[in-house]
C-alpha positions as CSV (number, residue, x, y, z in Angstrom):
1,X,23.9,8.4,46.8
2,X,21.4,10.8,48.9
3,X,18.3,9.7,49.6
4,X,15.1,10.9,47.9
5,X,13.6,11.5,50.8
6,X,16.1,12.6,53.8
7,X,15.9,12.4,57.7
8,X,17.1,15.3,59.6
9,X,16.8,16.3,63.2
10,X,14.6,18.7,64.5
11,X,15.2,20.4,68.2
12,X,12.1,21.4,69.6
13,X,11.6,25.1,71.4
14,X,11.0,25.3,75.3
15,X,12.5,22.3,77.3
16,X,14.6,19.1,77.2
17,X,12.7,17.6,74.7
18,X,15.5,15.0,72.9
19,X,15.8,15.2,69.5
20,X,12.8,14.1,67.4
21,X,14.0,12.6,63.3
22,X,11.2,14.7,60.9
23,X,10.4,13.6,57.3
24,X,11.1,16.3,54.9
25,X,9.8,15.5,51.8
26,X,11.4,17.7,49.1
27,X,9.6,19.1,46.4
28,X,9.4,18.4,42.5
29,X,11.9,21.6,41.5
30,X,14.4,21.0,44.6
31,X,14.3,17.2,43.2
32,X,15.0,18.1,39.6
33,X,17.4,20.9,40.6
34,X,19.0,18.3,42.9
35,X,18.9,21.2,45.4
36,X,18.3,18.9,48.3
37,X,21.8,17.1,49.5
38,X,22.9,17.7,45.8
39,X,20.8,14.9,44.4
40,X,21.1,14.6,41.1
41,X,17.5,13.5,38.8
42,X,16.6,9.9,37.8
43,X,16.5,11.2,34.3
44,X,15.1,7.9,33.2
45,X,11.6,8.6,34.9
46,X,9.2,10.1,32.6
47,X,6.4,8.9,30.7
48,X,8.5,8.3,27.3
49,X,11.0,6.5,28.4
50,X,8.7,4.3,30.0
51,X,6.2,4.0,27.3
52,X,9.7,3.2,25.2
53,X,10.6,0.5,27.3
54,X,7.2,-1.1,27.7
55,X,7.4,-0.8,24.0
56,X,11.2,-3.0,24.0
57,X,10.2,-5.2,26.4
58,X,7.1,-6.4,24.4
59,X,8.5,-6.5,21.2
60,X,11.5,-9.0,22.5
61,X,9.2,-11.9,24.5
62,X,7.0,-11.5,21.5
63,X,10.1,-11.9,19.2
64,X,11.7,-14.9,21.5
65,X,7.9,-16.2,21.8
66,X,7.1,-16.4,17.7
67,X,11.0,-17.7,17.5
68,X,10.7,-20.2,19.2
69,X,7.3,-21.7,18.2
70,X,8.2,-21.1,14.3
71,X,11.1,-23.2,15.4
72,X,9.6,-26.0,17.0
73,X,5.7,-25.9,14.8
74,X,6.0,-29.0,12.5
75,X,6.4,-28.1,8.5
76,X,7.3,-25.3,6.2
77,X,6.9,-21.7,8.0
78,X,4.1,-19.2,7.2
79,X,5.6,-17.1,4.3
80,X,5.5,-14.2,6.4
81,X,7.1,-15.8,8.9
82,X,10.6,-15.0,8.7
83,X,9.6,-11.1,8.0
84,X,7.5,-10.8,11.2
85,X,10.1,-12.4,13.5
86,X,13.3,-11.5,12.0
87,X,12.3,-7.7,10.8
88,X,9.0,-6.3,12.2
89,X,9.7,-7.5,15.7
90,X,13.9,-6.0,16.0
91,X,12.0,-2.9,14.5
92,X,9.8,-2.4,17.0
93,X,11.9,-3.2,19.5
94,X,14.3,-0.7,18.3
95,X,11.4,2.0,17.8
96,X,11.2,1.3,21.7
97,X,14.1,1.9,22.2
98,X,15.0,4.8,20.6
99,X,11.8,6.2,22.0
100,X,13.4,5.7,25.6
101,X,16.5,7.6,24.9
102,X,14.5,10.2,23.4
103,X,12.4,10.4,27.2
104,X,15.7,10.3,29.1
105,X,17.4,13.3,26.6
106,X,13.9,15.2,26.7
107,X,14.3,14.3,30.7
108,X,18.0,15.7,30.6
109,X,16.6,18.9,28.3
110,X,13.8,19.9,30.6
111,X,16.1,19.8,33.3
112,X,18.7,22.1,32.4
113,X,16.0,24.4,31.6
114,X,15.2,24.6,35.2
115,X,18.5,25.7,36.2
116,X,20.5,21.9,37.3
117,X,23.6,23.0,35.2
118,X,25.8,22.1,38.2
119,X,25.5,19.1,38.3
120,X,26.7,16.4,35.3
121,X,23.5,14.4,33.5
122,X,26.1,11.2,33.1
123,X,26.3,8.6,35.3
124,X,29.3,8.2,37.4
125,X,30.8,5.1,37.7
126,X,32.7,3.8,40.3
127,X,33.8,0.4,40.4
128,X,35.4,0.7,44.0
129,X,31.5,0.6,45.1
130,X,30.2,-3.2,45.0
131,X,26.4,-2.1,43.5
132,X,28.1,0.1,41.0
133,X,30.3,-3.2,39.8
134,X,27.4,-5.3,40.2
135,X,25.3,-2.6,37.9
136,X,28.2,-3.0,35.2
137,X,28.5,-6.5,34.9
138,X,24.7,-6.5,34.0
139,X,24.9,-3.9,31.7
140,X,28.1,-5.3,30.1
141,X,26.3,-9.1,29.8
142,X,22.3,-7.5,28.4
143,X,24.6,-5.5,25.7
144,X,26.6,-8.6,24.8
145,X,23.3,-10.4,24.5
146,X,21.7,-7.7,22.6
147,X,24.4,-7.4,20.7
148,X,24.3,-11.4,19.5
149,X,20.8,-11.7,19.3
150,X,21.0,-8.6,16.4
151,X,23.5,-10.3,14.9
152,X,21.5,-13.6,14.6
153,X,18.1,-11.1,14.0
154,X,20.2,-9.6,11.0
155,X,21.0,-12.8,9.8
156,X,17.7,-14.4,9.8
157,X,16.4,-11.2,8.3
158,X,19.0,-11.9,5.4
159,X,17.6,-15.5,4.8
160,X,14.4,-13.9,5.2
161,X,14.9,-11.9,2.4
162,X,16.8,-14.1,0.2
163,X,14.3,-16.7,0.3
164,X,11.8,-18.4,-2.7
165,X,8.5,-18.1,-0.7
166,X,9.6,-14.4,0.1
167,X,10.3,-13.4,-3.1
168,X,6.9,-14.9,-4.7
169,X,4.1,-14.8,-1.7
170,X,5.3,-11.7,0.1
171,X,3.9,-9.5,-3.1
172,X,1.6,-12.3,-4.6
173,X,-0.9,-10.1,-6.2
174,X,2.2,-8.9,-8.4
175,X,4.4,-11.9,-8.4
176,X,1.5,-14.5,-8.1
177,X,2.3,-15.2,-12.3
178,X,6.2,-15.4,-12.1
179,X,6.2,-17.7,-9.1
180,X,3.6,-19.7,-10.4
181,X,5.4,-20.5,-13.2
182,X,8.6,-20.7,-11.6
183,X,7.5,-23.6,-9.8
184,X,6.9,-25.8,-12.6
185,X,9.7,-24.8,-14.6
186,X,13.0,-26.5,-15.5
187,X,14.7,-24.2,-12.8
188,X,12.4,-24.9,-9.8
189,X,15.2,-25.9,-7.5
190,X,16.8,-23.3,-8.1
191,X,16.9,-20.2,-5.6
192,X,15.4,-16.8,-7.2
193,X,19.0,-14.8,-5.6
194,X,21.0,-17.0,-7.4
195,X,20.3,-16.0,-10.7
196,X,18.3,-12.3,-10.4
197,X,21.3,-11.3,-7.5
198,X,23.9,-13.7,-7.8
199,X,27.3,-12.4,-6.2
200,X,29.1,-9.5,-5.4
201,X,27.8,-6.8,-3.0
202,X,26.7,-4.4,-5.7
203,X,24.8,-6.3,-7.5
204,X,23.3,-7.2,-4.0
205,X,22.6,-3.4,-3.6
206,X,21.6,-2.5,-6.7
207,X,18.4,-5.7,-6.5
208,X,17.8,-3.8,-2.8
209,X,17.4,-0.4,-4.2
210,X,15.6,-1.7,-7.1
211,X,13.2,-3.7,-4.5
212,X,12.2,-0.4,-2.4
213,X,10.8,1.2,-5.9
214,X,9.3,-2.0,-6.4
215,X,7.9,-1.8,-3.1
216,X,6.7,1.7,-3.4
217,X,4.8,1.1,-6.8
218,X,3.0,-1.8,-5.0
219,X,1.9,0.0,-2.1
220,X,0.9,3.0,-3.8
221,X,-0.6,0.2,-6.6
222,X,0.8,2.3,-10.1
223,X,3.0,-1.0,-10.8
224,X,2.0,-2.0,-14.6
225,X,0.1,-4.9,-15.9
226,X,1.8,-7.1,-17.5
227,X,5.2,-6.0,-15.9
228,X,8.0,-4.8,-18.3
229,X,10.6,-7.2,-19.7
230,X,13.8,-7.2,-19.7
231,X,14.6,-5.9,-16.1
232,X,17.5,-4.0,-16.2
233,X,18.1,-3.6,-12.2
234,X,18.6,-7.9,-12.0
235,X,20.2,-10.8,-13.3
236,X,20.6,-13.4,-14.8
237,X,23.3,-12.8,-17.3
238,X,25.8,-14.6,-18.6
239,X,28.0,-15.1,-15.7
240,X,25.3,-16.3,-13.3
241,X,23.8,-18.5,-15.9
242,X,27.3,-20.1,-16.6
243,X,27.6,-20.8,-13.1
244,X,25.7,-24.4,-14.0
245,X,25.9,-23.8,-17.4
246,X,29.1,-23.6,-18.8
247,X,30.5,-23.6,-22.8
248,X,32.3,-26.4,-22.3
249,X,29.3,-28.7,-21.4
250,X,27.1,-27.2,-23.3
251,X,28.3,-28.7,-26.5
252,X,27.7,-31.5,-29.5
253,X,24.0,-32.5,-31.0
254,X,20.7,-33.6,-29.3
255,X,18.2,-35.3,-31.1
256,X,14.8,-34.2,-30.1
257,X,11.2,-35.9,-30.9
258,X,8.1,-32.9,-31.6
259,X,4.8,-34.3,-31.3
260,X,2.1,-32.7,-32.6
261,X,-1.7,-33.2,-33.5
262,X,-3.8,-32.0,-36.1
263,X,-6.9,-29.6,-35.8
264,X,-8.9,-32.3,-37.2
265,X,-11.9,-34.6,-35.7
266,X,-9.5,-37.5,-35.4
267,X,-7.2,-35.5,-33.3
268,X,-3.9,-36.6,-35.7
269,X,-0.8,-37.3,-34.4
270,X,2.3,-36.1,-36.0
271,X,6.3,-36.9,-35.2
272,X,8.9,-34.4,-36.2
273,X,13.0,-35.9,-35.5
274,X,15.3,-32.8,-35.5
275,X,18.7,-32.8,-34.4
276,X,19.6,-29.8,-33.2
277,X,23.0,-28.3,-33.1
278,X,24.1,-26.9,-29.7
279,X,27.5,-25.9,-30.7
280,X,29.4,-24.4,-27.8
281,X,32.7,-26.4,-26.9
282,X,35.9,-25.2,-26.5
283,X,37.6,-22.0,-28.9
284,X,39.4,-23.8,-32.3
285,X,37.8,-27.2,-31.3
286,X,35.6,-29.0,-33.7
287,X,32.2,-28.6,-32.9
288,X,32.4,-25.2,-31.2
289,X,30.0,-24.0,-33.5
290,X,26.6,-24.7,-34.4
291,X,23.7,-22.9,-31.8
292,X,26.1,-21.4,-29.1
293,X,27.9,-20.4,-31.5
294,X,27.0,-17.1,-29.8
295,X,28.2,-17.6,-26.6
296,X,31.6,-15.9,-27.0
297,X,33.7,-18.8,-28.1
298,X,35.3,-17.5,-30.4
299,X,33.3,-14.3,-31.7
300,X,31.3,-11.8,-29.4
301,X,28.7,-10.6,-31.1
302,X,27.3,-6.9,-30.2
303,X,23.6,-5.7,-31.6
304,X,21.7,-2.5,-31.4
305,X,17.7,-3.2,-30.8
306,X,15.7,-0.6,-31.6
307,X,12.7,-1.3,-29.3
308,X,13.0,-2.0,-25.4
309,X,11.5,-5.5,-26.0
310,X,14.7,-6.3,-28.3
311,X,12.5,-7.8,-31.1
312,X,13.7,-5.7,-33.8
313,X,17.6,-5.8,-34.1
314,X,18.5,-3.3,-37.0
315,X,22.8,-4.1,-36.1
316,X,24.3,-6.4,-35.2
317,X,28.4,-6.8,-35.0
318,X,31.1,-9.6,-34.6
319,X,34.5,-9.3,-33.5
320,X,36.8,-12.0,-34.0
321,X,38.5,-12.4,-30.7
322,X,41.5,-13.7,-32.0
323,X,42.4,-11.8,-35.2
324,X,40.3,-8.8,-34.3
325,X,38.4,-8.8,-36.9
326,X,35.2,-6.7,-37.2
327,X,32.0,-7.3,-39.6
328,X,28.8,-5.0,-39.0
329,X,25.3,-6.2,-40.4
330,X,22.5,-4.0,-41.5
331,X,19.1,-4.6,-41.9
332,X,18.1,-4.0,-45.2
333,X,15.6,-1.4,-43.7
334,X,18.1,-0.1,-41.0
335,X,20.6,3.4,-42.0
336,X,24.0,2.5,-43.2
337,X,25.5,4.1,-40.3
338,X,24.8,3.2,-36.9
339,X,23.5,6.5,-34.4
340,X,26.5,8.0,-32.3
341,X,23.8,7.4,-29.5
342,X,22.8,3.9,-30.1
343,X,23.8,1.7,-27.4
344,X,25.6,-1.6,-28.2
345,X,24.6,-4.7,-26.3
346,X,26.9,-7.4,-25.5
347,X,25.0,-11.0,-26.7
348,X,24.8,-13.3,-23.5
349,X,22.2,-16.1,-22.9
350,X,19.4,-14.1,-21.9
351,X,19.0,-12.6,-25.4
352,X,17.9,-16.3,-26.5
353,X,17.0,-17.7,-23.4
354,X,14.8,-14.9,-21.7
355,X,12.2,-16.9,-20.4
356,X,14.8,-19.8,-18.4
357,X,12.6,-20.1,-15.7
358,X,9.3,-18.0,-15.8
359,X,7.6,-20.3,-19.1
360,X,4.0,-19.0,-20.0
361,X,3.2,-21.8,-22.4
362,X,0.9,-21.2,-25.3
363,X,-2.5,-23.0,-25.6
364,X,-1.0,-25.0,-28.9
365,X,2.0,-25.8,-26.9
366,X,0.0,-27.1,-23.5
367,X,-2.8,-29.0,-25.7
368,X,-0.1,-30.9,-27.4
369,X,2.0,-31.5,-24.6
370,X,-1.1,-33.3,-22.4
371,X,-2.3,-35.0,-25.4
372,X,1.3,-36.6,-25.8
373,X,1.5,-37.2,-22.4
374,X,-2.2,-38.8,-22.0
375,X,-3.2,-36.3,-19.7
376,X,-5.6,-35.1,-22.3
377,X,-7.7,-38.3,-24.2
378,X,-7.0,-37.9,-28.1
379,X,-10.2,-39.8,-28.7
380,X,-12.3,-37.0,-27.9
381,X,-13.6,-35.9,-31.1
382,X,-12.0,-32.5,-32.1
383,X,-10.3,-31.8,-28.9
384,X,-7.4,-29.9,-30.2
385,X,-9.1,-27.4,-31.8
386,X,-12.2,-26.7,-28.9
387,X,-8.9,-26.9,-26.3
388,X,-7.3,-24.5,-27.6
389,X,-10.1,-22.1,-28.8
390,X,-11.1,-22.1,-25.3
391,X,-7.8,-21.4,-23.4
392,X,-7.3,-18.7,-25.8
393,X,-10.3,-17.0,-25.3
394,X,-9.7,-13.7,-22.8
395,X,-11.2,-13.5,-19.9
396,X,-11.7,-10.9,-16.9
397,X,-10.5,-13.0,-14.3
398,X,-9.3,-16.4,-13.4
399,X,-12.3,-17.6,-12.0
400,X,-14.4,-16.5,-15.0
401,X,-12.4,-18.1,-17.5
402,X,-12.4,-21.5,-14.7
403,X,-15.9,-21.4,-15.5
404,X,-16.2,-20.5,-18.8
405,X,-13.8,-23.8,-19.5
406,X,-16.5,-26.1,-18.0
407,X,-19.2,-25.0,-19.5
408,X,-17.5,-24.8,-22.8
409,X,-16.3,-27.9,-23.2
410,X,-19.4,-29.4,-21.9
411,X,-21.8,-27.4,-23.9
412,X,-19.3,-28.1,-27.8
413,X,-19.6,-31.5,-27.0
414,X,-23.9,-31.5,-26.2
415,X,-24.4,-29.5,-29.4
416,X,-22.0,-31.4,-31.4
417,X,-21.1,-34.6,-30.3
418,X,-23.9,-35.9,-28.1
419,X,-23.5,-39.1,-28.2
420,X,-19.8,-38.6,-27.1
421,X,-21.2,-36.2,-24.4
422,X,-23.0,-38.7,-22.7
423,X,-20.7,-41.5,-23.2
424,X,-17.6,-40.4,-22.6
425,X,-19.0,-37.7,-19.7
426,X,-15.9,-39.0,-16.8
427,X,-13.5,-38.1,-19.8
428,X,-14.8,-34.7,-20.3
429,X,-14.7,-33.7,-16.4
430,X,-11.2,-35.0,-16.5
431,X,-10.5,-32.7,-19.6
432,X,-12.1,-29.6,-17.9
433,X,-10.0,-30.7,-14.7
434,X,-6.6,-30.4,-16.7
435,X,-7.6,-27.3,-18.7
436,X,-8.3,-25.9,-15.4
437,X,-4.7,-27.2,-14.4
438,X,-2.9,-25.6,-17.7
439,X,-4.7,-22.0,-17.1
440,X,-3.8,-21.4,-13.4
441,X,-0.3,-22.3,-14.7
442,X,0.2,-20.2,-17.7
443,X,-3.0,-17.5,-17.8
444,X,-3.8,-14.6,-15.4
445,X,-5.9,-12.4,-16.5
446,X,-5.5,-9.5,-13.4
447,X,-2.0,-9.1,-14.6
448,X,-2.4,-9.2,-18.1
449,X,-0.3,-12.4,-18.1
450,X,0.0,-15.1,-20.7
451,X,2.6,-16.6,-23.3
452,X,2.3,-13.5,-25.9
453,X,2.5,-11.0,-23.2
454,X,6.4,-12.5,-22.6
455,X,7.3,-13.9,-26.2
456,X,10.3,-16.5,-25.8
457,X,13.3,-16.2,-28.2
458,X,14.7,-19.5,-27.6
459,X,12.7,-20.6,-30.9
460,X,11.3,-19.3,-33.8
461,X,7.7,-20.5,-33.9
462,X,5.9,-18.0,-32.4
463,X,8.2,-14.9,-32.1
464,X,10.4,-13.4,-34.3
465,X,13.2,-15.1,-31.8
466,X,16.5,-16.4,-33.9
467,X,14.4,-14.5,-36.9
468,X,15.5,-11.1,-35.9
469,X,19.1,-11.1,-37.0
470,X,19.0,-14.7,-39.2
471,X,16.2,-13.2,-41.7
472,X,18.6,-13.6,-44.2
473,X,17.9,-9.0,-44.8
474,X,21.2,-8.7,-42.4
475,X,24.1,-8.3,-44.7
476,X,27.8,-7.3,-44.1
477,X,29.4,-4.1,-46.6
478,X,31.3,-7.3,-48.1
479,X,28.3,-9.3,-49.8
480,X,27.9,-11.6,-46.6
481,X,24.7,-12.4,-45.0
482,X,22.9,-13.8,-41.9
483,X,21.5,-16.8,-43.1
484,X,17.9,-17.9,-42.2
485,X,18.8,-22.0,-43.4
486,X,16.8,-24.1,-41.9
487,X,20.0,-26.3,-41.6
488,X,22.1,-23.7,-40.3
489,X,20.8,-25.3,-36.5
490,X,18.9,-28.4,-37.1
491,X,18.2,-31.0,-39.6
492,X,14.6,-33.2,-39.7
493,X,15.5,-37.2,-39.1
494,X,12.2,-38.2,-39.0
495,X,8.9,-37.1,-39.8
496,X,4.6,-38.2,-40.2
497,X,2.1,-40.0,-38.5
498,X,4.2,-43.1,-36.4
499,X,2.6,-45.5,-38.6
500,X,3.8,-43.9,-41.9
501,X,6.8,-41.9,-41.0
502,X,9.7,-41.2,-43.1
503,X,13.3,-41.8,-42.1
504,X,16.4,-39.6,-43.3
505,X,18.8,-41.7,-45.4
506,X,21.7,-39.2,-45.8
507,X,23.1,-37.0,-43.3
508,X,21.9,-33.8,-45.0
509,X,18.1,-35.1,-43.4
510,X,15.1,-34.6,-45.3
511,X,12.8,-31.2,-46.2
512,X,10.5,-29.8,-43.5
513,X,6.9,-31.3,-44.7
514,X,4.2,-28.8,-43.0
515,X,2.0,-31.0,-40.8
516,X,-1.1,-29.3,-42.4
517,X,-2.3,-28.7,-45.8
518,X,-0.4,-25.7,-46.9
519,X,1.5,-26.1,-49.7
520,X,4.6,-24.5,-49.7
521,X,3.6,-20.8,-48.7
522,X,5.1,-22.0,-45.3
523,X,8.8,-21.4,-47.1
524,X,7.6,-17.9,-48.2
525,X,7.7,-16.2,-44.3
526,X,9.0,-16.9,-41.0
527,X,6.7,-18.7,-38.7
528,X,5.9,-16.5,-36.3
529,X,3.7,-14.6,-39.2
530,X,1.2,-17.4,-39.3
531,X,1.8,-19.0,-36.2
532,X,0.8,-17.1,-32.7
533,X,-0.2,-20.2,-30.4
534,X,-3.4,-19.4,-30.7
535,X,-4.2,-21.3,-33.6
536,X,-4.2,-25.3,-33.9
């Protein structure tokens, strides 16, 4: 290849004077047009292409630098670790790229416009010429390299992406509430992909798609507060949660103790036994019934919900999957005829079971819980009741109600109990401590978060749950019903204070007694009327 700057020789006028080499130094247009020895352009020097490659060259030692120390620091990464190295950096990198090849075509533009059509802007490559081989190999082992290292890049970014801590602290301000109370729930070890993606590539898509409007309404901050339930754009559903749990394991009775205290000074304890009838089991096998009864044994069961939340089910309609036998079930509000346009939903686990793994506990449910457990001293005079009143206070923000829950406690038990106040003072700090404890876990306030913003139907004590099709007002054109029995799931073994509590002598289990003074207006409306976990 010519020279950029060629020798040539030069005979001087007037006498022997021997050949004398002059420089001629051609200028920028002859270089560009290659009009000097046909030279053809280094298209690859211009101010893009090197601000490009600057650019590349940056973005990879700082990729391979942050690489390797995430590698070899000591514990868990940064959570916005595995984004910056494994997604931000490649980009970059590629940006710079892309902005070199732009330089070298804007190069390769600018110099046709000048008039250096006759000559080809493509290298020519000649492997019979040793720098031209040499110049090869190189290329051939930087794109193998590049080429492995965006393979591992693309796989990192993948675990990146699938990961807990990316998932819950890349959009904390929005996720803060779900992750929080992910961690401490029965399904902690569990991966958030594995049940809200689970597999097949479209479902993997679709939770993609879904994440860049999710992404767009937190950048732009119009996501809303408390966000809507169900999502339709994720799992689970039946065939991720059946991946652990499956009918046939799911089956027989559990027996299960409740333990509850009264709103009274004494802080009461009361026992309820119940022995609850999962069902499930194999289709035709005794035993296949009871609970998961729903779970497509031997009947699916289809409903039509008239509100988004699906707390009001006006239809709902078994099919026998053996005989293929139908039975529809109104409301005794709902038309006789369901709507042409109504849309018939398929019963899986999550219509029971929507809150597997994202639990907002209610004050009643927390108080009673730490007071069984002895996180929470039951000799502290009236406990239950100021416990609860204060967690279910609202508040403007976290570290409001933090304080208010001190100086609360503190200030009931000065006006009311002083001589408890300054007695038992350690067991009131460790009180406030673990009221603290229960309202970072279940309550947050910026988001509008707590347990009756995201009602559980796995019960019927605070929502309408199992209530909204067995409300015994669901009846078949044939005289049958959905029965609201108590028994129909569970029967009470035991029940009272421990030191007078009565036992069950036949298997049919003894009447519900209401813990509190009542009467029996209790049997006259579902719970969830008088109960809202807000009250003792």
């Amino acid at each position: 290849m010519p020279h950029e700057h060629a020798v040539f020789p030069q005979r001087w006028h007037g006498g022997a004077t021997p050949d004398v080499p002059m420089l001629y130094v051609p200028s920028t247009r002859a270089r560009l047009l290659g009009e000097t020895m046909n030279a053809r352009p280094a298209l690859w020097r211009n101010p893009w292409t090197l601000l490009g490659g600057t650019i590349a060259v940056l973005a990879f030692v700082s990729f391979v630098f942050l690489w390797v120390y995430d590698t070899l620091s000591p514990g868990p990464s940064a959570p916005y670790a595995g984004i910056v190295i494994f997604v931000v950096t490649p980009a970059i990198m590629l940006t710079g790229m892309a902005v070199a090849f732009w330089g070298w075509w804007w190069n390769w533009r600018r110099w046709r416009r000048m008039g250096g059509e006759r000559v080809v802007p493509w290298p020519v490559i000649d492997l019979n010429d040793a720098p031209v081989r040499w110049k090869l190999a190189a290329a051939a082992v930087a794109g193998t390299a590049f080429l492995f290292l965006s393979a591992f890049g693309a796989f990192q970014a993948y675990e990146a992406t699938e990961s807990v801590r990316f998932c819950g602290e890349l959009c904390h301000a929005v996720m803060g509430p779900e992750y929080t109370a992910y961690q401490v729930s029965p399904h902690a070890r569990v991966a958030c992909v594995e049940c809200h993606v689970g597999s097949g590539a479209d479902w993997y898509l679709r939770s993609k798609v879904s994440g860049l409007r999710q992404l767009y309404a937190y950048l732009t901050d119009t996501y809303r507060r408390p966000i809507p339930v169900p999502v339709h754009n994720l799992r689970p559903a039946t065939e991720t949660c059946q991946t652990c749990h499956w009918p046939e394991k799911q089956s027989g009775y559990i027996a299960r103790r409740y333990v509850y205290f009264l709103a009274d000074e004494q802080n009461t304890r009361w026992e309820t036994d119940m022995e609850l009838f999962v069902g499930g089991g194999r289709p035709g096998v005794p035993g296949s019934g009871g609970i998961h009864w729903h779970m497509q044994i031997e009947h699916t069961v289809e409903y039509v919900a008239a509100d988004p939340e699906r707390a009001t089910i006006p239809w709902v309609r078994t099919t026998n999957r053996f005989t293929g036998e139908t039975t529809l079930y109104r409301s005794a509000d709902a038309e006789r005829e369901v709507p042409e346009s109504a849309p018939w939903r398929e019963m899986d686990c999550m219509d029971c079971h929507n809150r597997p793994a994202h639990i907002f506990r209610s004050p009643r449910d927390l108080v009673n819980g730490a007071l069984a457990a002895g996180a929470l001293d039951p000799t502290l005079p009236s406990l239950k009741q100021i416990a609860i009143e204060l967690l279910a206070d609202e508040y403007a923000t976290t570290d409001a109600a933090l304080a208010a829950l001190g100086s609360g406690l503190r200030q009931f038990y000065a006006e009311n109990f002083p001589e408890v106040a300054e007695q038992k003072r350690e067991a009131i700090e460790q009180t406030i401590t673990e009221l603290q404890r229960m309202y970072r876990e279940n309550f947050f306030p910026e988001m509008k978060v707590r347990w009756d913003a995201y009602p559980s139907h796995a019960s019927h004590l605070f929502s309408p749950g199992c209530f909204r099709c067995h409300d015994g007002r669901h009846e078949a054109d044939d005289g049958r019903v959905i029965r609201s029995d108590c028994n129909l799931c569970h029967v009470v073994r035991a029940q009272g204070p421990p030191e007078r509590k009565q036992y069950a002598t036949s298997a049919a289990g003894l009447e519900f007694e209401h813990p509190a003074d009542v009467s029996t207006d209790w049997k006259e409306s579902p719970c969830h009327e008088c109960h809202s976990g807000a009250a003792p």
